[in-house]
N, C-alpha and C positions, 0 to 999 in steps of 0.2 A: 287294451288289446290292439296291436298291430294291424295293420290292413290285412297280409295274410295269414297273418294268426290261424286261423280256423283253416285254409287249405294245407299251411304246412302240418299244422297237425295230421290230416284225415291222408296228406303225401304219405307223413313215416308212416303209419298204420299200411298203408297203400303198396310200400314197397317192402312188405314183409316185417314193418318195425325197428329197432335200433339194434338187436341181433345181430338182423338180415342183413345190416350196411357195413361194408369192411371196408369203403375210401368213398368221399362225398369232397366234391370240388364246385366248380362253374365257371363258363365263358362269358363270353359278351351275351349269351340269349339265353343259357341252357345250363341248368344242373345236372351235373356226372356223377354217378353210382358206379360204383361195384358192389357188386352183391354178393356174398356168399350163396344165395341159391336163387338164380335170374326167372325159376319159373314161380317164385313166389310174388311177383309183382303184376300187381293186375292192372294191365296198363291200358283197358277201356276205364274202368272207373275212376282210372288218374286222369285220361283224358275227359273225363266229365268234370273235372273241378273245373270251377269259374276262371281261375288264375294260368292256366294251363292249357297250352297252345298245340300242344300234340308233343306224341310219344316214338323212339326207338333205340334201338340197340347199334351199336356200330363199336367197332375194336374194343370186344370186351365191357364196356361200358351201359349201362341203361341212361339214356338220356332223356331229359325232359325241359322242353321247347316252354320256359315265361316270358322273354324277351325283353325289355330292354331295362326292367325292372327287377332283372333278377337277382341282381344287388342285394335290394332289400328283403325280398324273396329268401335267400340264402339265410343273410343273418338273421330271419326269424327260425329259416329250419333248426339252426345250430343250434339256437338259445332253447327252444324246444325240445328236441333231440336229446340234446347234451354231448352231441358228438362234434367233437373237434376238427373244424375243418383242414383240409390238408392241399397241396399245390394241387396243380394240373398235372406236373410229372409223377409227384408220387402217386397220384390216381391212372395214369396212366402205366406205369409198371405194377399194378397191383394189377388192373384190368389184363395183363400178358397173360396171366392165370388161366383165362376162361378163352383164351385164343388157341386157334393150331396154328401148327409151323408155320403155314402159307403168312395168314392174319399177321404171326408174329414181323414175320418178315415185313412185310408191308405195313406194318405200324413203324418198325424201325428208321426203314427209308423215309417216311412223312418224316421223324421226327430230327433226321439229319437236316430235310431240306426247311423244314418248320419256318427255324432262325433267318433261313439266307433270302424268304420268298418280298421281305418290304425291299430290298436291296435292287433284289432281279427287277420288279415292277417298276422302281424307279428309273435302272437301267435304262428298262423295252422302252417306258415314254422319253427318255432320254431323247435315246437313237432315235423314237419315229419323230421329236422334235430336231433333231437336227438333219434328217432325211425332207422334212417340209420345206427348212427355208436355205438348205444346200443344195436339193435335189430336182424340187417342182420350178418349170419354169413359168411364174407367174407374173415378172415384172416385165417395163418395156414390149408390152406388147406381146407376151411369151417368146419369149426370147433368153431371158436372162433371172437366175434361180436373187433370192435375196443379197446370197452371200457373194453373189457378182458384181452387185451395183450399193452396197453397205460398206464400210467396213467397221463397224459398227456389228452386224450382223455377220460376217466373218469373223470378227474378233470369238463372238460370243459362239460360234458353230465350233472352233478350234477350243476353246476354254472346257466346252462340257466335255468334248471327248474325254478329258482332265477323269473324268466320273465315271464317261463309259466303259473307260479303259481300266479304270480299278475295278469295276464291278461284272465286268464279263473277264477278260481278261485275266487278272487275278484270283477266280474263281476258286481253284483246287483251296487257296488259304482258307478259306472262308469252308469249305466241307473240309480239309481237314482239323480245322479248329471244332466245326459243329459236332465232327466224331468223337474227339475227345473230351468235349464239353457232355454229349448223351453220355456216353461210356463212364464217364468221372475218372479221368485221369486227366495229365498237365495239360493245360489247355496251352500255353507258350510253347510247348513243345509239338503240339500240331499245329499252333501257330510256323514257327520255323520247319518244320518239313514243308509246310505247304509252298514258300519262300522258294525253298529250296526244287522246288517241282518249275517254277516261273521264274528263274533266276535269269540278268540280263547277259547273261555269260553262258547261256543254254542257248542254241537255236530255236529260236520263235516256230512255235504246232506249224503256226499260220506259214514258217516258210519250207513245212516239208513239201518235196513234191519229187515224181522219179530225176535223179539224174544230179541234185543237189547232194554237195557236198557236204556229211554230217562230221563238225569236230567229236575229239575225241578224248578221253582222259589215257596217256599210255602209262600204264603200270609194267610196260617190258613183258612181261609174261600173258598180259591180256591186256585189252582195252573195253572201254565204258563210253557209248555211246553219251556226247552232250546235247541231247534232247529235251526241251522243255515242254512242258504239257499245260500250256494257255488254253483256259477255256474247257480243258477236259473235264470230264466226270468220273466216270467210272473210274481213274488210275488214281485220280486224289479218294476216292471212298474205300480204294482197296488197299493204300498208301498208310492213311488213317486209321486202319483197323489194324494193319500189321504192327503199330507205331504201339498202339493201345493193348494188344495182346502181349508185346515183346516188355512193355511199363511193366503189367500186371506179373510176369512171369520174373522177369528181375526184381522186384517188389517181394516175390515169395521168398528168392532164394539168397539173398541178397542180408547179411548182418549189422542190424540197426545202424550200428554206427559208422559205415561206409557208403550206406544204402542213398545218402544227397548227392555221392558221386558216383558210382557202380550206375544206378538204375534211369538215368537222367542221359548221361556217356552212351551207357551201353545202348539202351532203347531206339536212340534218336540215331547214331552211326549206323547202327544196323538196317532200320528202317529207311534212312535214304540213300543206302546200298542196294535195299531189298527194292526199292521205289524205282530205281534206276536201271535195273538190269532183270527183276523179274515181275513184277507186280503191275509197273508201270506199262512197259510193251504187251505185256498180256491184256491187261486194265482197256490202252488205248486199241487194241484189236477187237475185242469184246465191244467198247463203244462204236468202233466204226461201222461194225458188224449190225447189231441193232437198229441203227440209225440209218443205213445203205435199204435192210428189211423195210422197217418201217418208211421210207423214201422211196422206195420200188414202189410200195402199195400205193403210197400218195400219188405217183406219178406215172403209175402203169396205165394198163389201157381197161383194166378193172379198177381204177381210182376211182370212179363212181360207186362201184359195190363197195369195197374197204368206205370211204367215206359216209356211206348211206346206214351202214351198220354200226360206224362209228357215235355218229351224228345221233341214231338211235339208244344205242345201248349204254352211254355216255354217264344220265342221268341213272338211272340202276346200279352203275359200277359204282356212284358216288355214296349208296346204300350199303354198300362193301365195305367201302374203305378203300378199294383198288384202285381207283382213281389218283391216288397218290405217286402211284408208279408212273403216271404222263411229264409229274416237273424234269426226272430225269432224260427221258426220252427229249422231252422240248429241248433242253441244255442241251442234250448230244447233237440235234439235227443242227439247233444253232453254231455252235461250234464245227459241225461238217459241211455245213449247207449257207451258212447265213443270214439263217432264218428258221421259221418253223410253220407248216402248215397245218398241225396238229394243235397247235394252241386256239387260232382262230373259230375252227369246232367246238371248244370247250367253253371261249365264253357266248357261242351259241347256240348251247346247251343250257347256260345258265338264263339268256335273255327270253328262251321259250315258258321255261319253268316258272318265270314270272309275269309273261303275258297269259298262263293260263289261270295261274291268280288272278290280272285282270280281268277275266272272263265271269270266276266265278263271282267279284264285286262287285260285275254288273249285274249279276243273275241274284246276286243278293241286296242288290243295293237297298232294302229297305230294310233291311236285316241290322238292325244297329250291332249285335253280338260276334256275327260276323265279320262286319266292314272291321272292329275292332282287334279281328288276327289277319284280315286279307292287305289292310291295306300298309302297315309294316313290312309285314311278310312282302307285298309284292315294292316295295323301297327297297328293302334291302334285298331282293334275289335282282333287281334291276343294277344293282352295286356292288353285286359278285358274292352275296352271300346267299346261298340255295338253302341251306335247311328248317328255316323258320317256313320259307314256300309248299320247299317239296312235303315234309314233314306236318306243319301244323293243317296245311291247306289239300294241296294236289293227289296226297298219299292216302289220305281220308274216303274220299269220294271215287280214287282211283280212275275214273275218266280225262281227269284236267290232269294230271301225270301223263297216260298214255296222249290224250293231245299235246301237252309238250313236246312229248319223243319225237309223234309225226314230224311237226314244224319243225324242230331239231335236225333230224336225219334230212330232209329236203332242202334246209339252207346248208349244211356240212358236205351235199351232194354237188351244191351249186357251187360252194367255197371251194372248195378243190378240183371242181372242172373247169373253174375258171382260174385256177392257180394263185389264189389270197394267200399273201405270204405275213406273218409278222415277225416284226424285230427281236421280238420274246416274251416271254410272260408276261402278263399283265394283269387289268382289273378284269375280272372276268364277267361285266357285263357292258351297259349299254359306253363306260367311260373305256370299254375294252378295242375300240377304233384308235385310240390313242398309240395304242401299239402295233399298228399295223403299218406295212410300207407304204408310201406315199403311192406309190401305181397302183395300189391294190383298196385303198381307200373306198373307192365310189361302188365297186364288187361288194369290199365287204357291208357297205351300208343298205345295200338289196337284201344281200343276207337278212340283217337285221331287222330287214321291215318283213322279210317272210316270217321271220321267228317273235315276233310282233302280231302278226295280222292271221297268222294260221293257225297258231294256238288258239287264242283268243275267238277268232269263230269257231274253230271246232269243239270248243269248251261252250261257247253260248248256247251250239245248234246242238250239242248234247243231253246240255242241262235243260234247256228248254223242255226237250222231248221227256227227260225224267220229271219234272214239272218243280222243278228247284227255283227256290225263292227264298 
């Protein structure tokens, strides 16, 4: 008999039996369900098995929190079961089933940006490593940044741009290959639309401005602006879909045997026609629009309320699944702004969530059963993974959730009235300074000791009072 032999057994039972299961997969902590019918799963008594760290539902899915064992975990369900495990994706387009529009939409977008999120991360500590030793002046007496008095240290500040610049920069490639890649059609041919969006024969986003000169394609009868779109989002996701729709359509109509040249030609011409003249200038108005919104709130004279709401309701949205819709938003402000003030809120959101695990491992430390889900759980929500915390631990007891929000919403209140900017996405917890701009640095490390030091007591002075141990 396996180790958990006996819980995966009393799981299937648990969630309805091998019926009840229509896609069975798993992540790095947690086995994914679909269910043909989600209120047949009684998801207190699953949270009683010994093996099992906590329970919920999110895009269609029933999940359940073993962590980092779930490996083995799995392979005993299967062999149990007798059901045949299946990817992540095809569990994920089964689970579309049990979503509405909204959901569905919002599952979509995660899973374009899914692919591109170890890229961006690399990027953001890129740039805030080359903002450190180009920008801060710490040598000589403050005076003089590294790449002043190195060269050595200039070499290496001009080389990564080498990265920074394919990975912001080159962006639209990378969403419009991620569309075509979700969608299943040619992925080389949103590969080359994307190209073609950032081509060095377009005018650089970066040098639109009023009063500049945009070339032109002249066709005599009309012209095509030469605009490139570095860095954009929304016109490569809207690029990408057109590309993918126009595949699928020539694909229908299109006689076997012409269809490797008809549907390839036709598709791809079309779509960076359509990329250039409608899709694209819509796309790029649409994001500046958004991104100008959202940056009003950041920097209006109500940035304290937008922030303080944000900073709160953060951790909830990520209960949704909504939260997904922030990487776009980030990528747009980064691309119009420079930066983003909405990212730094997020990873602390995630830093609160696991100081209130802290709380409760002190409040249980003698608890061997417990220390056993708290203190993973608060490792990895300190590393930017929230759902073993919020889920196995915070969501249970529901006080050490809402004190995370507190501490949450007052260091998001604090980060944005003091204008904490980062370079971009990042790790979303305490290695999440990594991505911040060197001015903003020593702000955002206050931040983090609020979202540290306020969960954490108000989680102890809570538990206390309920007499948890």
């Amino acid at each position: 008999m396996g180790k958990f032999t006996s819980d995966a057994e009393k799981l299937l039972n648990l969630v309805g039996g091998r019926e009840n299961i229509s896609a069975v997969s798993h992540c790095i902590t947690r086995m994914r369900f679909v269910l043909a019918d989600p209120g047949k799963a009684d998801a207190a008594a699953i949270e009683g098995l010994k093996s099992v760290k906590g329970t919920f539902t999110q895009a269609g899915q029933f999940q359940v929190i073993i962590g980092n064992e779930v490996q083995q975990f799995y392979n005993e369900f299967t062999a149990i079961s007798g059901i045949e495990g299946v990817s992540k994706e095809h569990v994920k387009e089964e689970a579309k089933g049990n979503m509405n529009p909204l959901q569905k939409a919002v599952a979509n977008i995660a899973e374009i940006f899914a692919p591109l999120i170890p890229a961006i991360i690399v990027g953001g500590l890129i740039l805030g490593f080359r903002n450190i030793i180009g920008e801060i002046k710490f040598m000589n007496g403050g005076t003089a940044t590294l790449t002043e008095v190195s060269q050595f240290w200039a070499g290496l500040h001009s080389f990564l741009w080498l990265i920074g610049e394919a990975i912001f920069h080159f962006l639209p490639v990378g969403i419009t290959w991620s569309v075509t890649k979700k969608m299943g059609t040619t992925q080389i041919l949103g590969i080359v639309l994307g190209l073609t969006l950032v081509s060095p024969q377009l005018l650089n986003a970066y040098g639109m401005a009023p009063g500049v000169e945009v070339p032109v394609w002249d066709f005599g009868m009309f012209q095509i602006q030469m605009v490139g779109y570095q860095a954009q989002v929304i016109p490569a996701i809207l690029a990408g879909f057109v590309l993918v729709y126009l595949e699928k359509f020539f694909k229908k109509i299109s006689p076997p045997s012409i269809s490797m040249i008809v549907v390839p030609f036709c598709s791809l011409i079309l779509s960076v026609i359509a990329a250039h003249t409608l899709v694209g200038p819509i796309g790029w108005a649409v994001g500046a629009w958004i991104s100008k919104v959202v940056y009003a709130g950041l920097t209006s004279s109500f940035r304290w309320l937008f922030a303080t709401v944000f900073g709160f309701v953060y951790a909830p949205l990520v209960i949704t699944g909504l939260h997904h819709m922030t990487n776009a938003i980030d990528l747009q402000l980064m691309a119009e702004f420079g930066g983003t003030m909405l990212w730094p809120m997020i990873a602390l959101s995630n830093i609160a969530q696991g100081s209130a695990v802290l709380g409760m491992l002190f409040l249980q430390k003698k608890n061997e059963e417990a220390k056993q889900i708290s203190i993973p759980a608060c490792i990895s929500c300190y590393l930017g993974v929230t759902e073993p915390a919020m889920f196995g631990v915070n969501l249970k007891r529901g006080f050490p959730f809402i004190s995370a929000m507190i501490g949450s919403a007052i260091a998001a209140t604090i980060s944005v009235g003091t204008n904490v900017m980062a370079n971009s996405i990042g790790v979303g917890g305490l290695p999440g300074i990594l991505s911040i701009q060197p001015a903003s640095m020593a702000k955002f490390a206050l931040c983090m000791l609020i979202t540290i030091v306020v969960p954490f007591v108000l989680t102890v002075t809570v538990g206390k009072k309920k007499g948890i141990s």
